[in-house]
C-alpha positions in Angstrom: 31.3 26.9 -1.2 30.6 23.5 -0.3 30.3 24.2 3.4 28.4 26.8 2.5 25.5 25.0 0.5 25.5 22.3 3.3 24.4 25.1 6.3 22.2 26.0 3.7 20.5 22.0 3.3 20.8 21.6 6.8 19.0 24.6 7.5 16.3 23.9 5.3 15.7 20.8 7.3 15.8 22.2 10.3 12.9 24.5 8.6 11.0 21.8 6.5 10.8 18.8 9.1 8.3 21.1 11.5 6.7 21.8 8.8 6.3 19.1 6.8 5.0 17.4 10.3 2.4 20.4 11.1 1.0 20.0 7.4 1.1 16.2 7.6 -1.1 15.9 11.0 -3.4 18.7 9.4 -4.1 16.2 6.9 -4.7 13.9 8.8 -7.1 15.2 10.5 -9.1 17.1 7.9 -9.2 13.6 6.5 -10.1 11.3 9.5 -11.8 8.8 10.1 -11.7 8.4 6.3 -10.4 5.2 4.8 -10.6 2.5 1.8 -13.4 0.1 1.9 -10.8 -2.4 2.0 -9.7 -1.5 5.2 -13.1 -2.5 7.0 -12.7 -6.1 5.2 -9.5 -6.5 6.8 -11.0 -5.3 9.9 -14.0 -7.6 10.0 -11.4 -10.5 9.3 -9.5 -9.0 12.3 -13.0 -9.8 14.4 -13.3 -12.7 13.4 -9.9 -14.3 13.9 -10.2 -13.1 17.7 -13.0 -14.7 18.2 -12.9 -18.2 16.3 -9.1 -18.2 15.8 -8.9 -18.8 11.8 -9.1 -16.3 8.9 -13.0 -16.0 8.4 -14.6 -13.4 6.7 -18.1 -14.7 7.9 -16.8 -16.1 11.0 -18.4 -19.5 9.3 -15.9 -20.5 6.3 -12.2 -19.9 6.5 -11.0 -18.4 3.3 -8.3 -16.4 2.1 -10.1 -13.1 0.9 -7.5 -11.1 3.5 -4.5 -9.5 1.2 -2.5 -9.3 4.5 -2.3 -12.0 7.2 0.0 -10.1 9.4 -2.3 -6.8 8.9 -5.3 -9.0 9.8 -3.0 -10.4 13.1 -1.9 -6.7 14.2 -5.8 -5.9 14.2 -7.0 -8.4 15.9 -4.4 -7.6 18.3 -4.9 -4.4 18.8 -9.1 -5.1 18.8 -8.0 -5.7 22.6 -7.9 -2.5 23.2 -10.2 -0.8 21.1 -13.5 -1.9 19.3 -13.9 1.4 17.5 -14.5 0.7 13.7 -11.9 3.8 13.5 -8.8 1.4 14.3 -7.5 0.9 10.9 -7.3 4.5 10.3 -5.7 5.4 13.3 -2.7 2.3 12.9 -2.2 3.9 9.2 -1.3 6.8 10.2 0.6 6.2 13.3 2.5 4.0 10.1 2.6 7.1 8.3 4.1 9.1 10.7 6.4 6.5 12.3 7.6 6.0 8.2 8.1 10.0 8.1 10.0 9.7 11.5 12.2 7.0 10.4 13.5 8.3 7.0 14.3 11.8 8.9 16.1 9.6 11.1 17.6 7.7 8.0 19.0 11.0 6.2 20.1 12.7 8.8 22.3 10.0 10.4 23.5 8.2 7.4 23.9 10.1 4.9 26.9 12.4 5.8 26.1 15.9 6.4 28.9 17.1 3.2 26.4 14.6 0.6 25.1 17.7 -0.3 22.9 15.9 -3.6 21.3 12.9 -1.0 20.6 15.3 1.8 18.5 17.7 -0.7 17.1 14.4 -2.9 16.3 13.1 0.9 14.1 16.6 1.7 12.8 16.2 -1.8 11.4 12.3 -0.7 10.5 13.9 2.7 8.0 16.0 0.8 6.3 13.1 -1.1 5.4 11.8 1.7 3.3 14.3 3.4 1.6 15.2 0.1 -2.0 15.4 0.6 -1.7 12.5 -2.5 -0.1 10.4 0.2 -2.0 10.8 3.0 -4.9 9.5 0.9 -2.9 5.9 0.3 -0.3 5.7 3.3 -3.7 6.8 5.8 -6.1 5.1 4.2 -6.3 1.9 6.9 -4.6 -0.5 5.0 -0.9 -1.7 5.8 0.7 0.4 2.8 2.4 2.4 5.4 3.4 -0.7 7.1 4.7 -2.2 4.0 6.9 0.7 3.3 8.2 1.0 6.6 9.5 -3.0 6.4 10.6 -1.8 2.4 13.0 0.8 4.5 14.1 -1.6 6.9 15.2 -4.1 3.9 16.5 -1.4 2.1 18.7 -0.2 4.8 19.8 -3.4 6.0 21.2 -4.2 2.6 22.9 -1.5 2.0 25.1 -1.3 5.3 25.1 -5.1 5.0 26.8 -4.8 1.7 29.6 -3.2 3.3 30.2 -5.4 6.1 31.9 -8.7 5.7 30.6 -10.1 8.9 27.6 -11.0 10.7 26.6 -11.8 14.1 24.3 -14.3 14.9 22.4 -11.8 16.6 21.7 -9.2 13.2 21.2 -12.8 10.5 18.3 -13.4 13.4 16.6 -10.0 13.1 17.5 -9.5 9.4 15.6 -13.0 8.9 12.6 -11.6 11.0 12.5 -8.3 9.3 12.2 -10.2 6.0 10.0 -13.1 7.4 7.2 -10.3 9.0 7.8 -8.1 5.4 6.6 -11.3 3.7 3.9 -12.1 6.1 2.5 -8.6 5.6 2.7 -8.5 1.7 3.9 -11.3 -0.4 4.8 -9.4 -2.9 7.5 -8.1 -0.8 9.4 -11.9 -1.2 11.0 -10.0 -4.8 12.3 -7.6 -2.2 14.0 -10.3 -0.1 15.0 -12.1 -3.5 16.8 -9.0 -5.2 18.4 -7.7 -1.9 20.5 -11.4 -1.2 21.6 -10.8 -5.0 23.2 -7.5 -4.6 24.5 -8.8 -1.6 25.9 -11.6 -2.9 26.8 -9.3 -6.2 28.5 -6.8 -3.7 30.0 -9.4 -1.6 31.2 -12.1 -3.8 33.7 -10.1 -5.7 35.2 -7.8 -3.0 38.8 -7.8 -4.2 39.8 -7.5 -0.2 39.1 -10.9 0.3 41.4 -13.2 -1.4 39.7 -16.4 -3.0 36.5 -16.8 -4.9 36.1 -20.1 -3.6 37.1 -19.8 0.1 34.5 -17.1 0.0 31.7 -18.1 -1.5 30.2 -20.1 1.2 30.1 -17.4 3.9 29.0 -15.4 1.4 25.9 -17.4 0.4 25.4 -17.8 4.1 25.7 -14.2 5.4 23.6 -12.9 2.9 20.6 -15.1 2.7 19.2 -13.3 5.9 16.2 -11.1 4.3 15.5 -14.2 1.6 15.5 -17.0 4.7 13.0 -15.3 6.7 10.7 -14.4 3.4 10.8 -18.4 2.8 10.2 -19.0 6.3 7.2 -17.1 6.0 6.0 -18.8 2.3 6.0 -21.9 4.3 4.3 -20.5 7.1 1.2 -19.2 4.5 0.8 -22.2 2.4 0.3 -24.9 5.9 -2.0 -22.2 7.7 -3.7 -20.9 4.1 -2.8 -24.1 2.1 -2.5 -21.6 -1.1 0.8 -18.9 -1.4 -1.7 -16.6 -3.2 -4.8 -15.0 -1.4 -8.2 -15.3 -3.3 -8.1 -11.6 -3.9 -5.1 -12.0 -6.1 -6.9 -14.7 -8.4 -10.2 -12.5 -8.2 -8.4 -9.1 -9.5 -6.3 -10.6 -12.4 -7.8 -12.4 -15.3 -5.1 -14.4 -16.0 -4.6 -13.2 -19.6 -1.0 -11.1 -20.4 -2.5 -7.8 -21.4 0.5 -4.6 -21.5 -1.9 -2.5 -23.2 -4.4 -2.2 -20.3 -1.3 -2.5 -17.4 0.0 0.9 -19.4 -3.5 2.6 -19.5 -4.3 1.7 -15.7 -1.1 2.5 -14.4 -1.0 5.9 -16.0 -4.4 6.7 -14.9 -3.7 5.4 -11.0 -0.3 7.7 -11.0 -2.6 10.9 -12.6 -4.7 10.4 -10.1 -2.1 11.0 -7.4 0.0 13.6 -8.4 2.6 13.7 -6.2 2.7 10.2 -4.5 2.0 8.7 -7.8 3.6 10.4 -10.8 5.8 12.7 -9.1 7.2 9.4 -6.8 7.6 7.7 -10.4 9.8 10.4 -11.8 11.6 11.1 -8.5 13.0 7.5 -8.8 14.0 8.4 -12.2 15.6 11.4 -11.2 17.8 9.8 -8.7 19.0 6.9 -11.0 20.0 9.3 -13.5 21.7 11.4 -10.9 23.4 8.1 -10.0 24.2 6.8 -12.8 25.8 10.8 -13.9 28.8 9.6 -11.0 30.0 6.9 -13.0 28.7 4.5 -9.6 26.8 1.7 -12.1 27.1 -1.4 -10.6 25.3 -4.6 -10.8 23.5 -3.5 -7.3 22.8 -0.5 -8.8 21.1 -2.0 -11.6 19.3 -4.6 -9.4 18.0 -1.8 -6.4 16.5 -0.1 -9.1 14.6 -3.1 -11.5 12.1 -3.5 -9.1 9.2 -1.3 -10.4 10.0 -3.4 -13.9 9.5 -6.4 -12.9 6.4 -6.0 -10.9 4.7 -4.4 -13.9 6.1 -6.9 -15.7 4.1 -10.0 -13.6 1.1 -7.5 -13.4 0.8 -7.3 -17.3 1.5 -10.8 -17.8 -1.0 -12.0 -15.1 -3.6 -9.5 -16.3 -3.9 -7.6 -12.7 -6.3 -5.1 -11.9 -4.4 -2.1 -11.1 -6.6 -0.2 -8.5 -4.2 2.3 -6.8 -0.9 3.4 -6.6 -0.4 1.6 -3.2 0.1 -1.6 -5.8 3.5 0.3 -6.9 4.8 2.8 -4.5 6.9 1.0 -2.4 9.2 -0.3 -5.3 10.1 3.5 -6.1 10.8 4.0 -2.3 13.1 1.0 -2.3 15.0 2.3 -5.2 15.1 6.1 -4.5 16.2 5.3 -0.7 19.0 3.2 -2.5 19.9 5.5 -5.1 19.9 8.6 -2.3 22.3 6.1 0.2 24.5 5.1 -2.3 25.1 8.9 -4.0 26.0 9.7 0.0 29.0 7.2 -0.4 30.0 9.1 -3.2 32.8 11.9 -3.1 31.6 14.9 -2.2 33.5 16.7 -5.8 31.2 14.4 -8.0 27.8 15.5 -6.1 28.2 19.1 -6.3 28.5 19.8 -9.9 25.8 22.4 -10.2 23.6 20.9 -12.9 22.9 18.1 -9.9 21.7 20.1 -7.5 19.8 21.8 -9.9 18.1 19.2 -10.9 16.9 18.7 -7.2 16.1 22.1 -6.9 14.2 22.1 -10.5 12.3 19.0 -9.1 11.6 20.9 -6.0 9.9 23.7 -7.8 8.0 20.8 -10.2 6.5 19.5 -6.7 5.7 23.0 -5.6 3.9 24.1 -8.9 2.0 20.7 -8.6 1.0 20.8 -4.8 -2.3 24.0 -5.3 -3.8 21.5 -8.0 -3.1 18.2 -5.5 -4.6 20.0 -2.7 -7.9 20.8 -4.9 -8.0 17.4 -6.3 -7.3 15.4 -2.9 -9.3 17.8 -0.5 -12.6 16.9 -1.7 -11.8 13.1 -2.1 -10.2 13.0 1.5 -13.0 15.2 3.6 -15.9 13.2 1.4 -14.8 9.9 2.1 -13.9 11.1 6.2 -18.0 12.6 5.8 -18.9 8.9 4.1 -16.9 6.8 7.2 -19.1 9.3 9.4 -22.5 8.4 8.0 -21.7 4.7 8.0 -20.9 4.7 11.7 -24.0 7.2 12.6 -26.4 4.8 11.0 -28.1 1.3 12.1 -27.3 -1.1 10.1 -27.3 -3.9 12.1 -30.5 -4.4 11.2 -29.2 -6.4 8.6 -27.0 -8.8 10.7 -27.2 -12.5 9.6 -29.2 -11.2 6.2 -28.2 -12.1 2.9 -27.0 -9.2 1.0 -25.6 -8.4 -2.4 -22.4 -5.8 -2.9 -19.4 -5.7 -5.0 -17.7 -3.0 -2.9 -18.5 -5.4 0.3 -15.9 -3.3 3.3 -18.2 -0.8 4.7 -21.2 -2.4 4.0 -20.4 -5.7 5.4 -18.4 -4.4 8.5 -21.2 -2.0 10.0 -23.9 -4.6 8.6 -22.6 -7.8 9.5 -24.7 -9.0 7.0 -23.8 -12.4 4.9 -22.5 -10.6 2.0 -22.7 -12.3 -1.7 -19.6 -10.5 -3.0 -19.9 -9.7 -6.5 -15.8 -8.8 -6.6 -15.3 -12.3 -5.6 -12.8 -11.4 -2.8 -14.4 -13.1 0.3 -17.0 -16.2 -0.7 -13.8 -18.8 -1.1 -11.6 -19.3 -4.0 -13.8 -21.6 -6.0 -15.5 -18.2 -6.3 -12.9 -16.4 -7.1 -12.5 -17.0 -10.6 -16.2 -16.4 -11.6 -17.2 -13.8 -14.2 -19.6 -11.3 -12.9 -22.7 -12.3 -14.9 -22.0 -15.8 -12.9 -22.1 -14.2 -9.8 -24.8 -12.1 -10.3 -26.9 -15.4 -11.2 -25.8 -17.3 -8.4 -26.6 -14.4 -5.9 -29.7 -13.7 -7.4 -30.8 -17.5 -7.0 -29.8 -17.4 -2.7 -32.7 -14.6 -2.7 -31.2 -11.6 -0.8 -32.6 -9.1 1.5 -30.6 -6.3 0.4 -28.3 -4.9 -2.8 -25.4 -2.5 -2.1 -24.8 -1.9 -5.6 -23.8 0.8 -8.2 -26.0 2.2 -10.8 -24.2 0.1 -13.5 -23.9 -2.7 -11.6 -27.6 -2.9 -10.8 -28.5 -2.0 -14.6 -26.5 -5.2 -15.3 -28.4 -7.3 -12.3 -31.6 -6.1 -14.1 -30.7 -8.2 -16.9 -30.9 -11.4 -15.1 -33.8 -10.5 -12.8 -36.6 -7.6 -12.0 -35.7 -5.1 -9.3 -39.5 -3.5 -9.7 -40.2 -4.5 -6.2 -37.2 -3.2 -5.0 -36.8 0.6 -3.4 -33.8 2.8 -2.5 -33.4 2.7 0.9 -30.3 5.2 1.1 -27.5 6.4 -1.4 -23.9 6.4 -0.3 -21.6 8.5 -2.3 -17.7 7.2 -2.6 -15.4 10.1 -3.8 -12.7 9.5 -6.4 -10.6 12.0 -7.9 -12.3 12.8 -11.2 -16.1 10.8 -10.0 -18.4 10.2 -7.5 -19.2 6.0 -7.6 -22.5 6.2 -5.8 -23.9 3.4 -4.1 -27.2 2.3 -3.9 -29.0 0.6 -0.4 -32.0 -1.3 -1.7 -34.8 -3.3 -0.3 -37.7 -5.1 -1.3 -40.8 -2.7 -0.7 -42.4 -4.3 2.2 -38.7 -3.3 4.5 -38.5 0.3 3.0 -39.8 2.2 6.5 -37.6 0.2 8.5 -34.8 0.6 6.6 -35.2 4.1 6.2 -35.4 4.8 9.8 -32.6 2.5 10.3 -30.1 4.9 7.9 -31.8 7.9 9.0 -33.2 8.7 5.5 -36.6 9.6 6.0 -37.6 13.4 5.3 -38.6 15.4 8.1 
């Protein structure tokens, strides 16, 4: 019976990898060259740093308004080769796909072929991930896909790690850059680093093979610090080259103020909004612990592969962070449901296939498959309305404002294909002692540098009007930015006297 259901897991992959690849590049390309106005921030500080060789947003002041230096790095990199503003989308999902490739890779080779529970939880995770939900945030040109690809790596390496009790100079080098580079690319990721040296040193420390506590501890400290030396290494790199561990975004999108109430609200919306990749991703992970936790395998590295998601919404609540997407969370349930599926493929075979487990799997299965018809009509206007909104940007003139001052709080696409001098009313690029201004401050201390454009929203520019006129001011263009549930248009406005010449500029004027 047993061999029987694994033909039958193994011939479901051989089934759902093709595809789950044919509907994850059809995605993709339904949705390109659509991507997060974030993404053409990073890329405009990707510009920069190849030309003047410091993190610049304006290519003036160095600041820290970039979330990730070693996204900003790889771009500017790769800028080499290509100038198209198209490049962030295209390294996201190469990242996506590489991710995809790399967790086939990870369940098919290590977990054994009789871990009938992992191999079917492993197709279940395969599935998340080419949700149309997750092409929207692993494809969206930032370095999610990136992150979770580096969360893999450290996830992996801990767990075969945690059953050697050795290590060549050789692997402590590339364990330390895998965790140095994870760091570099998202410092949130140092937790990560932190939590897998304790369940090594949890694992290792009281291995009743070897024979002394004492005699042990050392090379135990030692040969498990790999992952948390090289996220260090890179703390110390950030604060001499940034001179601050935190970037200004993170000060600008939390108020500073412990506040559950609103973490709970915002997280619950950001995981509705994404069906499968949020909320489904959420209780997968809680699936698989419980599944875990049903072999009688608790053990402290259990316990500490799978606190992850806690703690960050812990220091999110308690810092009052703005909780935007589900990007901010996803890569602590892939961490813990990677763990959970590895470690239920060292269990024995007997306690996996008790037929309530699998059924489970299955049952969660069907969940997804009930769930995907209303993903796809939520995410197929959002994804093909923001690929229609990168289209316009890049078909239109906006140069025209180049070395203007402008006002925006959603500064990405606008200030990329502008290269205006943006007044950022989110506070992300303008240096940190901006960063902790309220937005009636900003919108005051804009105002008084006289601007030659807005790239505002409706409410935004209701709230502008209370601190100055905008009767001489005219709507060049509207942009439309697609949510799941609401359309946040964006208005292009200039003073009366530049209205032709912006029009002809967007290509607005009626024919």
């Amino acid at each position: 019976m047993s061999s029987q259901r694994s033909s039958q897991i193994s011939r479901l992959y051989r089934f759902g990898i093709p595809v789950f690849v044919i509907w994850l590049i059809s995605w993709a390309i339904l949705s390109w060259p659509g991507m997060q106005d974030d993404a053409l921030i990073h890329l405009r500080y990707a510009d920069n740093l190849l030309r003047t060789h410091h993190i610049t947003y304006d290519g003036v002041h160095s600041n820290y308004g970039a979330s990730s230096l070693l996204y900003v790095g790889l771009l500017a990199f790769l800028r080499i080769f290509s100038h198209s503003p198209n490049l962030p989308r295209l390294v996201s999902s190469c990242a996506h796909l590489l991710l995809f490739a790399g967790l086939v890779t990870l369940f098919l080779r290590f977990v054994p072929a009789k871990s009938n529970l992992a191999r079917l939880l492993g197709l279940v995770m395969l599935f998340i991930l080419v949700s149309p939900s997750a092409v929207r945030w692993l494809d969206d040109g930032m370095e999610t896909g990136i992150a979770i690809i580096f969360v893999a790596l450290i996830c992996w390496t801990a767990f075969s790690e945690s059953s050697r009790n050795s290590i060549t100079p050789a692997r402590y080098l590339a364990f330390a850059a895998i965790g140095f580079l994870a760091v570099l690319l998202r410092i949130e990721l140092i937790l990560l680093c932190g939590i897998a040296f304790a369940m090594l040193i949890a694992t290792n420390l009281f291995d009743p093979a070897n024979p002394s506590i004492k005699d042990r501890f050392s090379k135990t400290l030692l040969r498990s610090s790999h992952l948390l030396v090289g996220g260090i290494l890179a703390l110390v790199f950030i604060r001499i080259e940034m001179h601050f561990l935190l970037p200004d975004t993170a000060l600008a999108k939390s108020s500073g103020i412990p506040n559950l109430h609103d973490a709970v609200i915002s997280t619950a919306i950001v995981f509705a909004g994404a069906p499968i990749f949020g909320a489904g991703l959420f209780l997968f992970w809680i699936l698989t612990f419980i599944l875990l936790l049903r072999t009688d395998s608790f053990s402290i590295s259990t316990l500490s592969a799978n606190s992850i998601f806690p703690i960050l919404f812990a220091a999110a609540a308690l810092r009052g962070q703005l909780i935007q997407g589900t990007r901010y969370f996803a890569w602590t349930f892939v961490f813990s449901i990677l763990w959970n599926i590895l470690a239920l493929g060292r269990v024995s075979p007997n306690q996996q296939q008790k037929p309530q487990k699998l059924w489970a799997a299955y049952g969660f299965i069907a969940i997804l498959l009930l769930a995907l018809p209303y993903e796809v009509k939520a995410m197929y206007p959002v994804l093909t309305e923001r690929a229609d909104l990168a289209r316009k940007f890049e078909n239109q003139h906006l140069e025209i404002f180049q070395d203007k001052r402008g006002i925006a709080l959603d500064i990405g696409y606008i200030g990329y294909f502008s290269r205006a001098d943006i007044c950022d009313l989110g506070n992300l690029v303008n240096g940190r002692d901006k960063a902790r201004l309220d937005l009636d401050t900003r919108i005051k201390m804009c105002i008084a540098e006289k601007p030659d454009f807005l790239f505002l929203s409706p409410g935004v520019l209701d709230q502008m009007r209370q601190h100055s006129s905008l009767e001489d001011w005219k709507a060049c263009d509207t942009f439309d930015f697609r949510n799941v549930s609401s359309v946040d248009s964006h208005h292009l406005l200039v003073p009366s006297a530049n209205l032709e010449a912006c029009k002809k500029a967007t290509n607005s004027i009626s024919r």
